[in-house]
C-alpha positions in Angstrom: 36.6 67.6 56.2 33.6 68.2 53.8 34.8 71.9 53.2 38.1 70.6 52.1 37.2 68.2 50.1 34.7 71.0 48.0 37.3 72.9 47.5 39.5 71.2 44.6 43.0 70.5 44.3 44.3 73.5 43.8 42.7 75.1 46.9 43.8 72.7 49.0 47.8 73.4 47.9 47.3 77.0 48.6 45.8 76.1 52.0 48.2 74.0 53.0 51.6 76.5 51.7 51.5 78.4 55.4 51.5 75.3 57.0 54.6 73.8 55.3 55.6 77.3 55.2 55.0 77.4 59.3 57.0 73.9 59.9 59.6 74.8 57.6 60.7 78.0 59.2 62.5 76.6 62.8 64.1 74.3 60.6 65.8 76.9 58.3 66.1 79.1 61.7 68.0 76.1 63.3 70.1 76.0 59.7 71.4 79.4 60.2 73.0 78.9 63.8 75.9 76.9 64.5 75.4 73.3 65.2 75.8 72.3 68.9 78.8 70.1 69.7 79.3 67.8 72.4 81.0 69.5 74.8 84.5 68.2 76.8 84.8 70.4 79.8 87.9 70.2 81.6 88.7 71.6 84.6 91.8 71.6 87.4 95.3 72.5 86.2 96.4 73.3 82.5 100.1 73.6 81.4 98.9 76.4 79.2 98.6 79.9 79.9 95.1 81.3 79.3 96.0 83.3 76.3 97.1 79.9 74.3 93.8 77.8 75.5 91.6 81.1 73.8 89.8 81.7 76.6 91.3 85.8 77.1 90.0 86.6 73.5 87.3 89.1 72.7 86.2 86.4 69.9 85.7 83.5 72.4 82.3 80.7 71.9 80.4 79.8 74.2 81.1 76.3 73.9 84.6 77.0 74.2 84.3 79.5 77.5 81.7 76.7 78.8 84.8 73.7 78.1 87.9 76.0 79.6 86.6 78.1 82.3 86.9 75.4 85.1 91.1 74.8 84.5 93.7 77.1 85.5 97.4 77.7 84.8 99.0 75.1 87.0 102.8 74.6 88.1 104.7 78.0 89.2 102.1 80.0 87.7 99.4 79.4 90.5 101.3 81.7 92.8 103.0 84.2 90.0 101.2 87.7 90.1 100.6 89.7 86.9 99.4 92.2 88.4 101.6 93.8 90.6 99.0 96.3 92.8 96.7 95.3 95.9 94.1 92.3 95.7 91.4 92.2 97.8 89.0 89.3 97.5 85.8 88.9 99.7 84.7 85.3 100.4 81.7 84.2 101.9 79.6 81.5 103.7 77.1 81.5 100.6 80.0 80.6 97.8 81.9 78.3 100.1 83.9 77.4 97.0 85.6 80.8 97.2 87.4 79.5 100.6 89.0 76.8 98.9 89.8 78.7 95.7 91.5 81.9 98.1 93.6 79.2 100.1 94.5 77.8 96.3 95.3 81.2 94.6 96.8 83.3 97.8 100.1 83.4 96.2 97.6 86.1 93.8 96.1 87.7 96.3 97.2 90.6 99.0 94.3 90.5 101.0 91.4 88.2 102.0 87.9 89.5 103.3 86.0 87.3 105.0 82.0 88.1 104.9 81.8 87.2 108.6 80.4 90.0 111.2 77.2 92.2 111.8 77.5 95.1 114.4 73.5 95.2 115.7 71.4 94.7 118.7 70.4 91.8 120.7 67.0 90.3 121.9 67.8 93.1 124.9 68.1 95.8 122.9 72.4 95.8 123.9 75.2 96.0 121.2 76.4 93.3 120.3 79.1 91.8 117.5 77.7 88.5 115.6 79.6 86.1 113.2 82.3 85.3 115.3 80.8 81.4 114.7 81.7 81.7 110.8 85.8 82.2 112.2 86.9 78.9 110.6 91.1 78.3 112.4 91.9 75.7 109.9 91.3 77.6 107.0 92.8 80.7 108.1 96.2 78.3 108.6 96.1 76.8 105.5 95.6 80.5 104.0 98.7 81.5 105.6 100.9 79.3 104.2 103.6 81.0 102.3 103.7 80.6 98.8 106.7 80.1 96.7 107.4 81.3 93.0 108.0 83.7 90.9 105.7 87.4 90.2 105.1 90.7 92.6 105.4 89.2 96.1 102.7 91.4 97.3 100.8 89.2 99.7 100.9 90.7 103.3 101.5 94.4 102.1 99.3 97.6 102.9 96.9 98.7 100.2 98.7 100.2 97.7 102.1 98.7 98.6 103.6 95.2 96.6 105.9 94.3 99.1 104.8 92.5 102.5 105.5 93.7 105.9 105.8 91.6 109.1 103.2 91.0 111.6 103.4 90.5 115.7 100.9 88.8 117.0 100.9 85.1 117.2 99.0 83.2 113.9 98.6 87.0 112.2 99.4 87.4 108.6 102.6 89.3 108.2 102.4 93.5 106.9 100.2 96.3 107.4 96.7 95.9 106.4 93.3 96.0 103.1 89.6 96.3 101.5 85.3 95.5 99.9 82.9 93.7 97.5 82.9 92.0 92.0 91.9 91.7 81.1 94.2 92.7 78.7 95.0 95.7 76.3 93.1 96.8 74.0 93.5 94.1 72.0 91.6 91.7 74.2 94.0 89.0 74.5 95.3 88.9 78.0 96.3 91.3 81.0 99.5 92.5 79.5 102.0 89.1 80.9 103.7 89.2 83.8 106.4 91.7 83.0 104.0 94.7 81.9 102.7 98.0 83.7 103.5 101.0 85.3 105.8 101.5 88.2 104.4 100.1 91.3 102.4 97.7 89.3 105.0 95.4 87.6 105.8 92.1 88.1 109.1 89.9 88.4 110.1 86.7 87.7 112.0 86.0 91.1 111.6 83.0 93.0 111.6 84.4 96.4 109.0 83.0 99.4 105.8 86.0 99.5 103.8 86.6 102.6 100.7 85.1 102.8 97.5 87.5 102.0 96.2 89.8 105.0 93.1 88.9 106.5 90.2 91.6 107.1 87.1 90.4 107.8 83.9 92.2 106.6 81.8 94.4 109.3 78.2 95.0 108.3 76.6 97.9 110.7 73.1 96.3 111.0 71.5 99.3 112.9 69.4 102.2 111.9 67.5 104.9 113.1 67.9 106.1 116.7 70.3 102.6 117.9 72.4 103.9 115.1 72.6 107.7 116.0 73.0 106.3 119.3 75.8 104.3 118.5 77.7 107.0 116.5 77.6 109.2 119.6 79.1 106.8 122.0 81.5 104.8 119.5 83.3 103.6 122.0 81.6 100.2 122.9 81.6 99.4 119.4 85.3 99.8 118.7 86.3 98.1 121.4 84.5 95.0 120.5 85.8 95.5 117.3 90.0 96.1 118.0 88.9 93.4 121.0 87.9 90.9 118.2 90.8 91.6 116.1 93.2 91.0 118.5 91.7 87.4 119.8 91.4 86.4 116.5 94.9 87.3 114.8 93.1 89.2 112.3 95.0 92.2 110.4 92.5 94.9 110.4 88.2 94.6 109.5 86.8 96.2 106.3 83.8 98.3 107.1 80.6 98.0 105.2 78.4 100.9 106.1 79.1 104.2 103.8 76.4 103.0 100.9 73.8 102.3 103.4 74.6 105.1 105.4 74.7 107.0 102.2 71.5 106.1 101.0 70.2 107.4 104.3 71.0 110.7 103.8 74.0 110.9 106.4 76.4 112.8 104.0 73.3 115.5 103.1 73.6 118.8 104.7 72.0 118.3 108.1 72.6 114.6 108.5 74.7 112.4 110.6 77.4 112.8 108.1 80.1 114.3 110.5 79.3 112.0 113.5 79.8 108.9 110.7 83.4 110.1 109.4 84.3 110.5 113.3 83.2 106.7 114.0 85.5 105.5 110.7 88.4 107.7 112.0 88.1 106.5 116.0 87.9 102.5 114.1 90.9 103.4 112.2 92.8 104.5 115.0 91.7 102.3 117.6 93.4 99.8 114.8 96.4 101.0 114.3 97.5 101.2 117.7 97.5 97.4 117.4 99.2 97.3 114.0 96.3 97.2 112.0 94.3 98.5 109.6 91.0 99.4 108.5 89.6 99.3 104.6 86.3 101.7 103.8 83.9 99.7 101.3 82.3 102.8 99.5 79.7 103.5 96.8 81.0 104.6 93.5 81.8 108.8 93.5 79.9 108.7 89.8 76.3 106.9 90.6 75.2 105.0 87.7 72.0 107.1 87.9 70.7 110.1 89.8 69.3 109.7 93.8 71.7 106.0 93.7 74.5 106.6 96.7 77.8 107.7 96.2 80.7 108.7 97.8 82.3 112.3 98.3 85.9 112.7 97.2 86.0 115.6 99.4 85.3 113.6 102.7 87.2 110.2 102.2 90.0 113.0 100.9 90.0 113.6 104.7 90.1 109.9 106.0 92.9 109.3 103.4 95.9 109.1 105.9 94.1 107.6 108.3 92.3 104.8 106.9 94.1 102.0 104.9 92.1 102.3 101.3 89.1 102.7 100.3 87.4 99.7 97.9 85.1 100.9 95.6 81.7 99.6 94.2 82.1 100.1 90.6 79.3 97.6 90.0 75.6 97.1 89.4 75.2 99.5 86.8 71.8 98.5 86.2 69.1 99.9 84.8 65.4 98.8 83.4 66.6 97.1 80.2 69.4 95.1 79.6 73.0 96.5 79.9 76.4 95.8 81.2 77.0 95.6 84.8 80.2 97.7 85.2 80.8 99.6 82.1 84.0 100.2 81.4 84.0 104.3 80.5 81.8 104.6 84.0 84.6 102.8 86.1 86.9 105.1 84.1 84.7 108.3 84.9 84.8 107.2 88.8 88.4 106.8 89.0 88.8 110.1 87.2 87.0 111.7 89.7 88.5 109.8 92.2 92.4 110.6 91.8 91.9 114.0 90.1 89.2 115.5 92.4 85.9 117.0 92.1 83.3 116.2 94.5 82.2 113.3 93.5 78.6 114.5 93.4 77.5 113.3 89.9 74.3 111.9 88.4 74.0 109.9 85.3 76.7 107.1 84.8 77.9 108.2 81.1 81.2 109.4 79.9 84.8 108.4 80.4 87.4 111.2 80.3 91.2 110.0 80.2 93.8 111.3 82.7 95.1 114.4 82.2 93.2 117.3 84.0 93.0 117.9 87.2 89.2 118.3 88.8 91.1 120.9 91.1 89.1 119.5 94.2 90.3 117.1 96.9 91.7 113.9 95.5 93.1 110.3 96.9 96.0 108.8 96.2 96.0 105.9 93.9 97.4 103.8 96.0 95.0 103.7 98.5 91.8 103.3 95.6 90.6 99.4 95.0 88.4 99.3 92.2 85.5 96.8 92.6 85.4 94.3 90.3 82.1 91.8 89.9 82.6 87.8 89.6 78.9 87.8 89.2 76.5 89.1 86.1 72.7 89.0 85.8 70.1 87.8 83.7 67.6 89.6 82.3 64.2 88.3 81.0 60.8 89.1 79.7 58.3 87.1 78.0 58.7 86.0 74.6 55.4 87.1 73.2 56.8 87.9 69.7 57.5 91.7 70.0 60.4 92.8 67.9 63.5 94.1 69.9 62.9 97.8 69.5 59.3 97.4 71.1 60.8 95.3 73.9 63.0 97.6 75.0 60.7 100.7 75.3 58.6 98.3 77.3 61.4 98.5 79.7 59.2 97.6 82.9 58.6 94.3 81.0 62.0 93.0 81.8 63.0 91.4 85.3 66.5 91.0 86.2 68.2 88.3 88.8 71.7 88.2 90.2 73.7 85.1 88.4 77.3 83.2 89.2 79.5 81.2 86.9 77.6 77.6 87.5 74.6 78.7 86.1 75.9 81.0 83.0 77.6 78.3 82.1 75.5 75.4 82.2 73.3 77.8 80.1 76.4 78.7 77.4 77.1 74.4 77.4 72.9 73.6 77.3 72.2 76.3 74.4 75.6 77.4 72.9 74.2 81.0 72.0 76.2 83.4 70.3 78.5 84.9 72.6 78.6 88.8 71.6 81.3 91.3 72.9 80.1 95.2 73.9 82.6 96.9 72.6 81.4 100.2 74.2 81.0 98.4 78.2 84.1 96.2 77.3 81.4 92.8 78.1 79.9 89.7 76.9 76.7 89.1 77.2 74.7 86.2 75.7 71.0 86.2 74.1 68.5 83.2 74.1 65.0 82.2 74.5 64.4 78.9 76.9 61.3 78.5 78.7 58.8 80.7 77.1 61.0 83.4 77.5 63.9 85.5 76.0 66.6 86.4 77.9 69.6 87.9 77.9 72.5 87.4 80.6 75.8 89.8 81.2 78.9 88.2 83.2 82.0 88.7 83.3 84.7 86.5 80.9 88.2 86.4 80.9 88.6 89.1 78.0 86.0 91.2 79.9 88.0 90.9 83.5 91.5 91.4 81.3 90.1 95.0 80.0 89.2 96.2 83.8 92.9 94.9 85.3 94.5 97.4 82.5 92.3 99.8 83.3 93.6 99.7 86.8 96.9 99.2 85.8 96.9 102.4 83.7 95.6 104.2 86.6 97.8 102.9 89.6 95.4 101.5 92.0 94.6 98.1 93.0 91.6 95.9 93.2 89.0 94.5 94.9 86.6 91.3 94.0 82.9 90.5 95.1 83.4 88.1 95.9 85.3 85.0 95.0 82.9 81.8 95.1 80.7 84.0 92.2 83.9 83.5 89.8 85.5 81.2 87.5 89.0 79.3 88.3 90.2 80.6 84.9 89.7 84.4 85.9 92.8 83.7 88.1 95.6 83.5 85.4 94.5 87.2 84.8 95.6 88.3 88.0 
């Protein structure tokens, strides 16, 4: 106090400039942003399509994605398809929402993949098949309700296929079988409408009763080392359980969930268990079929986002192509050390390139798009039979906020950690903090910067305008989709599909 009072007037003013300087700052920071507003969120049934509540635009706010993305499209339009190729949605026992929300939307959906079994050993050391405890009668009923309304009918049909089929066995879905795991034009507005797309992929307005979807349940191969060699050289056990299963439980087929593990084992490198694995998916399929069902391949993407990730070979699912149903794709977690999109758009393009024109599928870095057009010259699979995997989920990304300007941060990329996020809690974060919501015009994404807790961060998810870009992408391509999983989602992501 003595030193400030020695030194005069004038020095005090200058002392005390930063200060007010310091104190003035948040407030002219706070100035620049837009003010928060009370937010109204809604949620349940609208009598609006999305693209008049906003939500489809590339130019959305977050208050106004944080307000919509709980309501719907209600009436007819709960059960009218605008997108006329295969739907495969996975539900599961940790997102029990997703249950309710596939028994809600089915009229949308073709097929339904419960997250329900594990093949793997027991305190004995023998095979045995877990999960059967998660088979829930009720729901599967209320699932198989026919729908009525208007749109593609395609509930009960074989990947690929819009129209249903008729089943056999008592309580089954009618049709053929499905797949695994995650819209508009160019524009951003919306999915192109009901009546848009290629052939095989358009909808009508009829009125006419669809098929309920096909059930599938996920089976996770929980086994490695010499119990798993052992139990590709003596398949038989296994598939028996498995077509055993299917046929108890009225299912239409399983989805198998092994080629990315089995993958990042080496099995498809010269030398490895690769040929004993294709025989184990081809005796499954078979085994299947002969009771009038079907089995779906969940595979790694052919283009890996980076080198030494697992992908798939074109050249070997090429040769399960007639004998397998389809082949869902995991055009997701495109992650790398720094912040970035989760499925960017010119990389899902780039793997359905390879994909449907042929070449090997034994890329490394996840760049590039390249349009249709030219032929790899290399195996190939049919569009039809190709579900492109499509994230409900996103991630946040975070690092402290120690003042470091952007550039710094990002060459620091070990800095940043990253965890897996669903809908609830991006959008409690867009209502809390309305940040700026900003659109990657390259990925075709939103993500949303902010600091809260002593941190910045940074979160990617998917939107409706974001999900509206990847259903034209399939669209324009001719194969259907598939969505990890449903209970990640928001309700309004529905009137896209």
């Amino acid at each position: 106090m003595a030193a400030w009072r020695q030194c005069g007037p004038w020095r005090a003013a200058a002392l005390a400039l930063p200060l007010v300087l310091l104190l003035a700052a948040p407030r002219a920071a706070a100035a620049d942003r837009p003010p928060r507003r009370k937010l109204q969120p809604r949620s349940g049934p609208s009598p609006l399509p999305i693209e008049a509540r906003g939500l489809a635009a590339r130019d959305v706010g977050a208050a106004e994605l944080a307000e919509g993305a709980r309501e719907w499209e209600g009436g007819a339009a709960v059960a009218r398809r605008r997108f006329g190729g295969a739907v495969l949605a996975y539900v599961t026992p940790w997102h029990r929402q997703g249950y309710g929300w596939a028994v809600r939307f089915r009229g949308k959906l073709t097929h339904v993949s419960p997250v329900w079994y594990q093949l793997r050993t027991d305190g004995e050391g023998q095979l045995a098949l877990v999960g059967g405890h998660e088979h829930n009668a009720t729901w599967l009923r209320e699932l198989r309700e026919p729908t009525e309304g208007g749109g593609c009918g395609g509930g009960g049909a074989a990947v690929g296929s819009a129209e249903g089929g008729s089943g056999d066995a008592e309580g089954r879905a009618a049709g053929s079988s499905g797949s695994a795991e995650s819209g508009g034009d160019e524009s951003g507005g919306s999915s192109g409408g009901g009546g848009s797309g290629d052939a095989g992929h358009t909808c009508s307005a009829g009125g006419a009763r669809k098929p309920p979807p096909r059930v599938l349940p996920r089976v996770v191969i929980e086994l490695g080392g010499r119990e798993l060699l052992l139990l590709l050289e003596r398949p038989g056990p296994a598939i028996e359980r498995l077509a055993e299963e299917a046929e108890r439980r009225g299912y239409d087929g399983f989805v198998l969930d092994a080629w990315q593990a089995w993958a990042a084992m080496g099995a498809f490198r010269e030398g490895g268990f690769g040929p004993a694995a294709v025989g184990f998916a081809r005796a499954l399929a078979a085994a299947l079929r002969r009771g009038g069902r079907g089995l779906v391949l969940a595979v790694p993407p052919a283009l890996p986002a980076a080198a030494g990730r697992p992908h798939s070979d074109v050249g070997l699912l090429a040769g399960l192509g007639g004998e397998v149903e389809g082949f869902s794709v995991m055009t997701y977690d495109h992650l790398a050390a720094i912040p970035g999109p989760n499925a960017p758009l010119p990389w899902m393009e780039a793997n359905l390139k390879l994909l449907l024109e042929g070449g090997g599928g034994s890329g490394g870095s996840g760049g590039g798009g390249g349009g249709k057009g030219s032929s790899g010259g290399g195996p190939a699979l049919e569009p039809g039979s190709v579900l492109l995997g499509l994230n409900f989920y996103g991630y946040e990304f975070s690092r402290p906020d120690d003042g470091a300007p952007a550039a710094a941060a990002a060459a620091g990329a070990a800095r940043w950690s990253f965890d897996a996020v669903v809908a609830e809690r991006f959008l409690s974060a867009l209502a809390r903090l309305q940040p700026a919501l900003a659109w990657d015009g390259e990925a075709g994404e939103h993500y949303a910067k902010f600091k809260e807790g002593g941190k910045r961060r940074r979160i990617y998810f998917p939107t409706p305008a974001s999900l509206a870009a990847r259903v034209a992408l399939a669209r324009e391509w001719g194969v259907g989709l598939s969505i990890w999983e449903l209970g990640q989602g928001m309700e309004a992501f529905f009137d896209l599909l």
